[in-house]
Each structure stands twice: as structure tokens, then as C-alpha cells.
Biopython code that builds the backbone (N, CA, C, O; Angstrom):
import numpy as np
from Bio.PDB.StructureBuilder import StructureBuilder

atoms = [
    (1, "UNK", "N", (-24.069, -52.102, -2.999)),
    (1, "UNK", "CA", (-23.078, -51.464, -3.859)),
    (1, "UNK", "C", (-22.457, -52.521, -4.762)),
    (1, "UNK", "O", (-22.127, -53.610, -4.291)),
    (2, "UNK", "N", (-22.317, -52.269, -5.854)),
    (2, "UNK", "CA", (-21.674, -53.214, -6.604)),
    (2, "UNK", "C", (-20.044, -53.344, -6.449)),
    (2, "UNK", "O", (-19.263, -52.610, -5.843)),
    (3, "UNK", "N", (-19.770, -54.720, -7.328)),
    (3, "UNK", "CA", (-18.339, -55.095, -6.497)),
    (3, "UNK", "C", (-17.102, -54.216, -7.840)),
    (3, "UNK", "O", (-17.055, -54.164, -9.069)),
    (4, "UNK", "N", (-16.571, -53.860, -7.098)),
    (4, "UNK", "CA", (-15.201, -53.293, -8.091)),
    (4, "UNK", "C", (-13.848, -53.847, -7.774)),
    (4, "UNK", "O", (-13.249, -53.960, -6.704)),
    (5, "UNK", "N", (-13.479, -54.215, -9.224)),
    (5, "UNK", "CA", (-12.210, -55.212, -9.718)),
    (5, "UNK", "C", (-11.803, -53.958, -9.723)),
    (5, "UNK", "O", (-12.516, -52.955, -9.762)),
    (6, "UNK", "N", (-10.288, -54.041, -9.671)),
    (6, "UNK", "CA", (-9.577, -53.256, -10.169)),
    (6, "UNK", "C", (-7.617, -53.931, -10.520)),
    (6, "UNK", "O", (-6.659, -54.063, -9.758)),
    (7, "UNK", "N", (-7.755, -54.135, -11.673)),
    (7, "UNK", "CA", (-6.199, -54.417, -12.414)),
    (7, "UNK", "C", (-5.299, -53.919, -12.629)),
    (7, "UNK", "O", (-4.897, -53.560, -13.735)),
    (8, "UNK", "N", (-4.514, -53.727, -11.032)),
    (8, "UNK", "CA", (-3.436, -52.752, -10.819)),
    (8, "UNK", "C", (-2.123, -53.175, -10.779)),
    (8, "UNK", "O", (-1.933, -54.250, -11.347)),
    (9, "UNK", "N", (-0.735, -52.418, -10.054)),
    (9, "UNK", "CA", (0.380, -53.024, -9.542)),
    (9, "UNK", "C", (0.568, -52.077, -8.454)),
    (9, "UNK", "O", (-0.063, -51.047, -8.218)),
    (10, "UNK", "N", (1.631, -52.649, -7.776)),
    (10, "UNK", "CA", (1.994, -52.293, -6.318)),
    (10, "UNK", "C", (2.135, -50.683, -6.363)),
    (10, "UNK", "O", (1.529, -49.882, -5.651)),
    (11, "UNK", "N", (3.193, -50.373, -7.494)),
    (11, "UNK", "CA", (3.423, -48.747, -7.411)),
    (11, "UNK", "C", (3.192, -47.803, -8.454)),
    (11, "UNK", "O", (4.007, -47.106, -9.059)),
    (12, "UNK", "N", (1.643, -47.911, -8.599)),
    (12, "UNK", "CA", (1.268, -47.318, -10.063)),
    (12, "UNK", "C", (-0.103, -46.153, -9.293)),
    (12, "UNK", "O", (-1.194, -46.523, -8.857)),
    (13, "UNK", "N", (0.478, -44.634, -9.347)),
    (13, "UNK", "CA", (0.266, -43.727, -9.191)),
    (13, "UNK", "C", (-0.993, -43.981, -9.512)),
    (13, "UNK", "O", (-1.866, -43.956, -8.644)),
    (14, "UNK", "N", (-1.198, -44.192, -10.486)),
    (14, "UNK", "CA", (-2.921, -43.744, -10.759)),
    (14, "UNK", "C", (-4.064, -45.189, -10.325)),
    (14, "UNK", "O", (-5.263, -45.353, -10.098)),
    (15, "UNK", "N", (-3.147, -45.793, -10.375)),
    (15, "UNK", "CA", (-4.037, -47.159, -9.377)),
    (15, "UNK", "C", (-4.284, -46.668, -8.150)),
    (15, "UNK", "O", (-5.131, -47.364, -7.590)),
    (16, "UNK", "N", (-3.948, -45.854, -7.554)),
    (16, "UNK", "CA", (-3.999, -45.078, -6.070)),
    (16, "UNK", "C", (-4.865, -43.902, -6.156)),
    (16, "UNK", "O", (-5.359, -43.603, -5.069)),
    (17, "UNK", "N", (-5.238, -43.043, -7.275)),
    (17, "UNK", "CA", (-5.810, -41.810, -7.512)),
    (17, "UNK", "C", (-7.385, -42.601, -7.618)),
    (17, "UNK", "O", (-8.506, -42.222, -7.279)),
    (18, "UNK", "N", (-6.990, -43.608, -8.122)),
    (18, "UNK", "CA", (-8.327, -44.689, -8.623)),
    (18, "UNK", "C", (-8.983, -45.155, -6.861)),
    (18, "UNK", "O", (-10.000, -45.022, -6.180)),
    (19, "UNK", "N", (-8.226, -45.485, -6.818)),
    (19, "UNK", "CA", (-8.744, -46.166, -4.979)),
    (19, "UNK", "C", (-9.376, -44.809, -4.749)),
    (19, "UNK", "O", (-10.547, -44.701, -5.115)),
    (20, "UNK", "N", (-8.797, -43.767, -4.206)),
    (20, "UNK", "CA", (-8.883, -42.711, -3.608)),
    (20, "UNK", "C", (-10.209, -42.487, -3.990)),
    (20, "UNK", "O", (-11.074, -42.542, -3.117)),
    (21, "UNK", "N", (-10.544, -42.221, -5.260)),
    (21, "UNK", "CA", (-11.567, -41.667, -5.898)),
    (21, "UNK", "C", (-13.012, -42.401, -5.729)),
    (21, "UNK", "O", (-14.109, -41.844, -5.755)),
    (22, "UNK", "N", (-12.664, -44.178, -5.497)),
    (22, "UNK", "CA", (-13.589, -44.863, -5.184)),
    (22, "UNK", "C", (-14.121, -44.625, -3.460)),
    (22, "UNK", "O", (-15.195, -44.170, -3.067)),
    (23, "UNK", "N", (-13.087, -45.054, -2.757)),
    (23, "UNK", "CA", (-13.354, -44.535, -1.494)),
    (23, "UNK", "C", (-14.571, -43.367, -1.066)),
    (23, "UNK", "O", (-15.635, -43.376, -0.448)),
    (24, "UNK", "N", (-13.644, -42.281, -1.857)),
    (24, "UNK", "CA", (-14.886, -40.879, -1.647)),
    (24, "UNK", "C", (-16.127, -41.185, -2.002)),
    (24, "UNK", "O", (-17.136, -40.566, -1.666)),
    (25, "UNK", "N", (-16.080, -42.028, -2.602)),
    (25, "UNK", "CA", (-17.763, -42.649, -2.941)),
    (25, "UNK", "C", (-18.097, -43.575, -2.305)),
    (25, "UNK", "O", (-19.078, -44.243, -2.630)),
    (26, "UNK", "N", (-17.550, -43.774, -1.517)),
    (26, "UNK", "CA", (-18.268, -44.976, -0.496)),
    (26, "UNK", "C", (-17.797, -46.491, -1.156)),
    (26, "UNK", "O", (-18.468, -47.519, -1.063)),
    (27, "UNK", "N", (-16.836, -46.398, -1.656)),
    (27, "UNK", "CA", (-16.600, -47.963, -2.228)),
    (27, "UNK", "C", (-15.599, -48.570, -0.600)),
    (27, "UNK", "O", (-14.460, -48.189, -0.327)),
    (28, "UNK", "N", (-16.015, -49.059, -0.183)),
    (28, "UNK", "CA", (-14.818, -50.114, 1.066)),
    (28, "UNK", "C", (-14.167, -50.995, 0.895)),
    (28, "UNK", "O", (-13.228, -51.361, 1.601)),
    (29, "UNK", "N", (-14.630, -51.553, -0.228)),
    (29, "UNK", "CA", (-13.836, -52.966, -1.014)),
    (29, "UNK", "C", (-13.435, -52.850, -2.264)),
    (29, "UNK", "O", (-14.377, -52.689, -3.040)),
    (30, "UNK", "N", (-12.490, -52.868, -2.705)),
    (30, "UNK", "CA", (-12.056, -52.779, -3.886)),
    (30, "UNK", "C", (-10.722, -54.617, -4.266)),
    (30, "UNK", "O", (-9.556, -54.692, -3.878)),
    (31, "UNK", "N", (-11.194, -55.311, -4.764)),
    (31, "UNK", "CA", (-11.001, -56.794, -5.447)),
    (31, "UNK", "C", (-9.351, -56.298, -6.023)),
    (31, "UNK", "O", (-9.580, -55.405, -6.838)),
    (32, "UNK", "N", (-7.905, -56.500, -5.937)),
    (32, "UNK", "CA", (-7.362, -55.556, -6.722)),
    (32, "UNK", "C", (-6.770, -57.171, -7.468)),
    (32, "UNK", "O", (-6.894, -58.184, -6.780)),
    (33, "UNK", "N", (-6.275, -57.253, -8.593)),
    (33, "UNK", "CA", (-5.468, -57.990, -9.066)),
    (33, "UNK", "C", (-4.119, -57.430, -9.901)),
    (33, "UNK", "O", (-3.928, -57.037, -11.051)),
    (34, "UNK", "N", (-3.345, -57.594, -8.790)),
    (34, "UNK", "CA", (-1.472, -57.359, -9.227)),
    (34, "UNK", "C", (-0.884, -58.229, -10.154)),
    (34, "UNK", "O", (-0.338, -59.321, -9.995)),
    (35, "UNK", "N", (-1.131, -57.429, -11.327)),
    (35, "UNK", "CA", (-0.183, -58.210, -12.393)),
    (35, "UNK", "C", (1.115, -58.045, -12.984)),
    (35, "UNK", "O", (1.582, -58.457, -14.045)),
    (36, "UNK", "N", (1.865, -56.948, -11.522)),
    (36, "UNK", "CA", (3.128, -57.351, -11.675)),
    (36, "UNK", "C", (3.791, -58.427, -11.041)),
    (36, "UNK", "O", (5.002, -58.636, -11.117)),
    (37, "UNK", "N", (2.936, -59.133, -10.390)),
    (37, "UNK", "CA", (3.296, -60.206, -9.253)),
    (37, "UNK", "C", (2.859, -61.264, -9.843)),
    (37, "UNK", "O", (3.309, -62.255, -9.268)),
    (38, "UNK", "N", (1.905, -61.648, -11.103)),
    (38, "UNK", "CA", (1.886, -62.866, -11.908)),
    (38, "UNK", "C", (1.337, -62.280, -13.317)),
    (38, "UNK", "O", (0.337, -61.582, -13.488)),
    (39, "UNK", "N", (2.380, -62.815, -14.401)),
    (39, "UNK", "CA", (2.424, -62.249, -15.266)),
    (39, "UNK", "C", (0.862, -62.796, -15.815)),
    (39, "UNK", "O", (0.199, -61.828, -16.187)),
    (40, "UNK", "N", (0.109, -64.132, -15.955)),
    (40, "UNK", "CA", (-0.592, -64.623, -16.523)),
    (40, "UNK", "C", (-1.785, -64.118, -15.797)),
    (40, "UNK", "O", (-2.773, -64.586, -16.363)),
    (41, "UNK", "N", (-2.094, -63.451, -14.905)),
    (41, "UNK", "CA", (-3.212, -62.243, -14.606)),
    (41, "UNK", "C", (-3.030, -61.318, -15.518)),
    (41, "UNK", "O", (-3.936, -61.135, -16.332)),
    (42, "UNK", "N", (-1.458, -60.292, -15.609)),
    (42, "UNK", "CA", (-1.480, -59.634, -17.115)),
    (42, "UNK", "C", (-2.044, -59.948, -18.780)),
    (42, "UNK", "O", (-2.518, -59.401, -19.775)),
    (43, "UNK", "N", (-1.649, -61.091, -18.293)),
    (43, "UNK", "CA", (-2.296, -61.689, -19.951)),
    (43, "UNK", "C", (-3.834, -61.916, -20.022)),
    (43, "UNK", "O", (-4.516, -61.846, -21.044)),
    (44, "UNK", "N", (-4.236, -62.182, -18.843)),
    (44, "UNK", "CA", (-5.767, -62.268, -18.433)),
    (44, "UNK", "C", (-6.443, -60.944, -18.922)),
    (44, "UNK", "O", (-7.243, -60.967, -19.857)),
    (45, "UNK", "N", (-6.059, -59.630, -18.181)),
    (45, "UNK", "CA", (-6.212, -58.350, -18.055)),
    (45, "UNK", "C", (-6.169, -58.128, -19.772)),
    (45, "UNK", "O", (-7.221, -57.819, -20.332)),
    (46, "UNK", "N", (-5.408, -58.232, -20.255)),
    (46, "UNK", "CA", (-5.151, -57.503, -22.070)),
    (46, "UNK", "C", (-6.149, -58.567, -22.416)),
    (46, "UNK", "O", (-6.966, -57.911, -23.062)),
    (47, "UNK", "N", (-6.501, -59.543, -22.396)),
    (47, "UNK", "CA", (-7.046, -60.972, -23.080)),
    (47, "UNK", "C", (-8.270, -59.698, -22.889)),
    (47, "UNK", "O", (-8.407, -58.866, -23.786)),
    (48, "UNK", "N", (-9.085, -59.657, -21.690)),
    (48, "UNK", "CA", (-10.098, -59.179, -21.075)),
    (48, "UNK", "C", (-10.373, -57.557, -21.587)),
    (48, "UNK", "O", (-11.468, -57.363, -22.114)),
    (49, "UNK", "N", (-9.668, -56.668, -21.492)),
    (49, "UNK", "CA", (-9.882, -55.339, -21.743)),
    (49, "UNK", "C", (-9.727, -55.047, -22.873)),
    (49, "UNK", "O", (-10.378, -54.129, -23.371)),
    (50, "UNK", "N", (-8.467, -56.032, -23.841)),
    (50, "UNK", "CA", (-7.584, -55.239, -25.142)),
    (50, "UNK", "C", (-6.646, -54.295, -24.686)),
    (50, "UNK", "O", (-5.989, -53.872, -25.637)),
    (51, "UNK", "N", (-6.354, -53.848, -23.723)),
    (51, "UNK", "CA", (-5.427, -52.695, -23.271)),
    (51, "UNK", "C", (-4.387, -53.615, -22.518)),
    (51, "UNK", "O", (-4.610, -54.744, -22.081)),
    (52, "UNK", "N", (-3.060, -52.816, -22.449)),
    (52, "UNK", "CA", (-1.786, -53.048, -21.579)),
    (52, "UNK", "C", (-1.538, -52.074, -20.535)),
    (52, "UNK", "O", (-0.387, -52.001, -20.105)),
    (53, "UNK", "N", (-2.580, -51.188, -19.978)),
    (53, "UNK", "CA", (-1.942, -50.316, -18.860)),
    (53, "UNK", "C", (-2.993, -50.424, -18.014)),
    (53, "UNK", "O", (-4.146, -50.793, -18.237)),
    (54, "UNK", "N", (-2.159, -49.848, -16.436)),
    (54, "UNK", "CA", (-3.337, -49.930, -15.329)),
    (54, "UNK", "C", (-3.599, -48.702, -15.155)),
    (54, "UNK", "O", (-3.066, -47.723, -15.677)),
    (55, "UNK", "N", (-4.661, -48.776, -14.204)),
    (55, "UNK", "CA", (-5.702, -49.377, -13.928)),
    (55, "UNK", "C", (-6.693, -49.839, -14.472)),
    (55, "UNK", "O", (-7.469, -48.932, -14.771)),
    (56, "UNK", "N", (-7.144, -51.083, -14.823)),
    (56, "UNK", "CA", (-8.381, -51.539, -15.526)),
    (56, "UNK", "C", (-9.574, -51.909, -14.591)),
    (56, "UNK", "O", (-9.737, -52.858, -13.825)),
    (57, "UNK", "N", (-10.239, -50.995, -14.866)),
    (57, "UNK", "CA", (-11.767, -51.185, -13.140)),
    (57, "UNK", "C", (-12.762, -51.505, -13.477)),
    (57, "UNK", "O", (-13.315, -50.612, -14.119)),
    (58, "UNK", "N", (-13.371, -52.439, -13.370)),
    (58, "UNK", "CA", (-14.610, -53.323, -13.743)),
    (58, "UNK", "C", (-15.524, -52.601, -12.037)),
    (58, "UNK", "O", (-15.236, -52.697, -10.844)),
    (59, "UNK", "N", (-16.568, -51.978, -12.731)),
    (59, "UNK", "CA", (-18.027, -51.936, -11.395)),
    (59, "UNK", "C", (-18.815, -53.172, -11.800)),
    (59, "UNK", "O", (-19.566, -53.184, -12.776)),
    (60, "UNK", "N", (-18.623, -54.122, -11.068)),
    (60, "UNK", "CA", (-19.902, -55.209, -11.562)),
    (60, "UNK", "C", (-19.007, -55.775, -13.126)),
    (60, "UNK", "O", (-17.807, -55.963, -13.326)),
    (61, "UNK", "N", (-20.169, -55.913, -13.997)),
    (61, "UNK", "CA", (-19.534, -56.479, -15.250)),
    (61, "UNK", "C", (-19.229, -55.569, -16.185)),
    (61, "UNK", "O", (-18.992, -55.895, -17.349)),
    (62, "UNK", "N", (-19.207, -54.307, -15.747)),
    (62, "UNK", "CA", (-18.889, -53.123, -16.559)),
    (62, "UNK", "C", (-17.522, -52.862, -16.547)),
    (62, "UNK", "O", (-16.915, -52.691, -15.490)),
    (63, "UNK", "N", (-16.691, -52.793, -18.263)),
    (63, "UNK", "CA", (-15.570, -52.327, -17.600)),
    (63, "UNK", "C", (-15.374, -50.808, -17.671)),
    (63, "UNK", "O", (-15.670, -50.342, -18.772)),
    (64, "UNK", "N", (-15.066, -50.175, -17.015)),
    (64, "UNK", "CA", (-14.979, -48.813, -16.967)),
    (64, "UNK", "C", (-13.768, -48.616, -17.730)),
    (64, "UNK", "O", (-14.110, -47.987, -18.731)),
    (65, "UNK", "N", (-12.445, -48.849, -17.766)),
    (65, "UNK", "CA", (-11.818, -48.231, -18.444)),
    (65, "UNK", "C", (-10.074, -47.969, -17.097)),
    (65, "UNK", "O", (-9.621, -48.680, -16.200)),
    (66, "UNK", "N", (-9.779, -47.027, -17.501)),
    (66, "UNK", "CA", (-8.828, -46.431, -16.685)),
    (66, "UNK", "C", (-9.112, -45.311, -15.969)),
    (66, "UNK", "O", (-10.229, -44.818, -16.128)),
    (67, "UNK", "N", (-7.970, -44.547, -14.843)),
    (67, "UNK", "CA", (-8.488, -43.656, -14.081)),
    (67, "UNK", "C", (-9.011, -43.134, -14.702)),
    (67, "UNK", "O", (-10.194, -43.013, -14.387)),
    (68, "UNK", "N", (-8.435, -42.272, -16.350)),
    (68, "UNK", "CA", (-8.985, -40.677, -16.623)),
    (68, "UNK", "C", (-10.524, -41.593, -16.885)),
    (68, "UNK", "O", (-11.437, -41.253, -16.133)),
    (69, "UNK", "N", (-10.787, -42.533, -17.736)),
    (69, "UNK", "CA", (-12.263, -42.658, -18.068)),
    (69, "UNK", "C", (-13.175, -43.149, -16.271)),
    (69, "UNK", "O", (-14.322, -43.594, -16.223)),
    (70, "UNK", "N", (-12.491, -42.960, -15.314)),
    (70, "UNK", "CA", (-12.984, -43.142, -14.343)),
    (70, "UNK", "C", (-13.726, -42.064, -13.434)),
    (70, "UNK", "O", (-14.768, -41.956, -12.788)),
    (71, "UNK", "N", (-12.239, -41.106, -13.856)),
    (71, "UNK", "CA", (-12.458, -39.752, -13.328)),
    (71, "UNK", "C", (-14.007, -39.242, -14.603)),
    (71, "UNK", "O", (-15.168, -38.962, -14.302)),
    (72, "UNK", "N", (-13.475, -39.291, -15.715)),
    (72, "UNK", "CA", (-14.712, -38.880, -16.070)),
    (72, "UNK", "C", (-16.215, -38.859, -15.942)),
    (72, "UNK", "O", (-17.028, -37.935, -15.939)),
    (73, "UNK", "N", (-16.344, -40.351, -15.822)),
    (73, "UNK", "CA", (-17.613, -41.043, -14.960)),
    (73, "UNK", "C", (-18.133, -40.142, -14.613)),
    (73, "UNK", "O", (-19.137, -39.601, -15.075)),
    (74, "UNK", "N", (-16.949, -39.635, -12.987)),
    (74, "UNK", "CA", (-17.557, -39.352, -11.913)),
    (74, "UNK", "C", (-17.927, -37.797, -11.862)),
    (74, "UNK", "O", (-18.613, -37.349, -10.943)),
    (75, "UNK", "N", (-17.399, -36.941, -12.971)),
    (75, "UNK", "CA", (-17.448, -35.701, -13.603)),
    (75, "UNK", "C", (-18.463, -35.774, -13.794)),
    (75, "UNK", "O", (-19.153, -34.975, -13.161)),
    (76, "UNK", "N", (-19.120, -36.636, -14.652)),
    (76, "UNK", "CA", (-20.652, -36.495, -16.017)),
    (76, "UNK", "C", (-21.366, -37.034, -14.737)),
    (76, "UNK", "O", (-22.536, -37.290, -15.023)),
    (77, "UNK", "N", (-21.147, -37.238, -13.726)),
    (77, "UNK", "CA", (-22.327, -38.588, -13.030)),
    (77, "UNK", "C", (-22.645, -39.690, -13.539)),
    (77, "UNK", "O", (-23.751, -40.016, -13.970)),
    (78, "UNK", "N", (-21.710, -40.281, -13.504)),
    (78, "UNK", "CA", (-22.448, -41.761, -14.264)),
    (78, "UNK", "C", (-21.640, -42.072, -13.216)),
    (78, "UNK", "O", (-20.628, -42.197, -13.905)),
    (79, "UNK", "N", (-21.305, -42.271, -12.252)),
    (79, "UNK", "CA", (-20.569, -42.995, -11.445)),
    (79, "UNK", "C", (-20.884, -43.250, -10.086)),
    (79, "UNK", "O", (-20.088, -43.872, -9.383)),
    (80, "UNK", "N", (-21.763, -42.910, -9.727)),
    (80, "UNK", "CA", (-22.894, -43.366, -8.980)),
    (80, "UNK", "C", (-23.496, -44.028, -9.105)),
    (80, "UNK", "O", (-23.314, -45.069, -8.474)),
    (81, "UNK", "N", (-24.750, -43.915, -10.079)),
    (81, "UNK", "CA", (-25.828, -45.035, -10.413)),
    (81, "UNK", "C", (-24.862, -46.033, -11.010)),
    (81, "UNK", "O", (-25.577, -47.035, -10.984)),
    (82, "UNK", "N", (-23.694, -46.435, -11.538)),
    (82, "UNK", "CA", (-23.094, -47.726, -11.841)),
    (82, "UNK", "C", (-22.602, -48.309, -10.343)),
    (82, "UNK", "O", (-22.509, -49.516, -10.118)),
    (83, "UNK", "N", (-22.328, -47.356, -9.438)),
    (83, "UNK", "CA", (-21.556, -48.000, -7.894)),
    (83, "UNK", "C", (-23.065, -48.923, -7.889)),
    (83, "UNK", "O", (-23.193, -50.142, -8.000)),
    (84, "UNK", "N", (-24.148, -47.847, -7.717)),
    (84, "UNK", "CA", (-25.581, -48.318, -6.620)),
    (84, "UNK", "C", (-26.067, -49.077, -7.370)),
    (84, "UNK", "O", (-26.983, -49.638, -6.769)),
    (85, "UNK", "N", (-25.972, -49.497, -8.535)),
    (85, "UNK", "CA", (-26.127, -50.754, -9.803)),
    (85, "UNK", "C", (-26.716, -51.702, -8.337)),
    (85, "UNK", "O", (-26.144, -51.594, -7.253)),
    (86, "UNK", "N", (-27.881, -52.572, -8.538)),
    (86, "UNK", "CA", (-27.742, -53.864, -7.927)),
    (86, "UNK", "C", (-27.360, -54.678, -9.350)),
    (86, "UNK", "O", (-27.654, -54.711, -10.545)),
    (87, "UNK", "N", (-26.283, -55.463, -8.104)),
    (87, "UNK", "CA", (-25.858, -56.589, -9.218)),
    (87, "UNK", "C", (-27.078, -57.961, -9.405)),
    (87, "UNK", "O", (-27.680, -58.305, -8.388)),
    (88, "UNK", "N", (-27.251, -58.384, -10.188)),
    (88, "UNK", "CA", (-27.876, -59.800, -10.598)),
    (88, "UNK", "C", (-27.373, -60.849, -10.542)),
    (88, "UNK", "O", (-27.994, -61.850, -10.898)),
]
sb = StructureBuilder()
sb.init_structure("model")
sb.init_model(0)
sb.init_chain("A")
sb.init_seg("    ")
for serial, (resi, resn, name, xyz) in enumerate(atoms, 1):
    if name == "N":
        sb.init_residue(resn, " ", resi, " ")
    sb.init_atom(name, np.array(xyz, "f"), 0.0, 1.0, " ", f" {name:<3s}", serial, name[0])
structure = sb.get_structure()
């Protein structure tokens, strides 16, 4: 299974809808980086995505986006074959 980042904070609702959603798919590990707890991971995160809100979820070197483009994924099916991705 490929590895999933995910660029959250401690109490952000949809950083949790995001876990949840990975879980049901068999994700067990999820990498999280809290960038309300060091701001210069935040600056990392916008440097990296262009965006200022969480959740930002990388499968592998893909960035997916946020929950709704997460949830969508997993709507259309594309969110499977990116989990079962072997990484290189």
C-alpha cells in the first residue's frame, strides 16, 4: 500500500473525516504533519501544495488535494488503484 502524508492540525474536523475515510480502505498508517504545532511545517505545506487549508494528503508522491477532492477520488474510484500504487 502506498504511504499517505497527511497535513493536518489537532482539531480540524475534516482532517478526521479524511483519516476515517482512509481507514475504510485499509490505510493503517497515515504520516500526519501538525502545522499548528510548528509554524515552518505550515510554510513547508503552502511552499509544497500552493494552498493554506487542511487537510493536504499526499498517496505516495501524489498530492491529492483536500478531503472533498479526497472524498471524490473515492466516489469516481480512483482511490484505490492510487492506495495499491506500488511505490518506486
Amino acid at each position: 500500500m502506498s504511504k499517505v502524508t497527511m497535513y493536518c492540525t489537532q482539531v480540524c474536523p475534516y482532517c478526521q473525516q479524511a483519516q476515517r475515510l482512509l481507514k475504510l480502505r485499509g490505510v493503517d498508517e497515515v504520516e500526519k504533519i501538525f502545522v499548528d504545532k510548528d509554524p515552518a511545517r505550515k510554510a513547508e505545506m503552502m511552499e509544497r501544495t500552493g494552498r493554506r487549508t487542511v487537510p493536504q494528503i499526499y498517496i505516495g508522491t501524489t498530492h491529492v488535494g483536500g478531503f472533498d477532492e479526497l472524498s471524490r477520488l473515492d466516489r469516481t474510484g480512483g482511490l484505490m488503484p492510487l492506495l495499491e500504487a506500488v511505490p518506486h
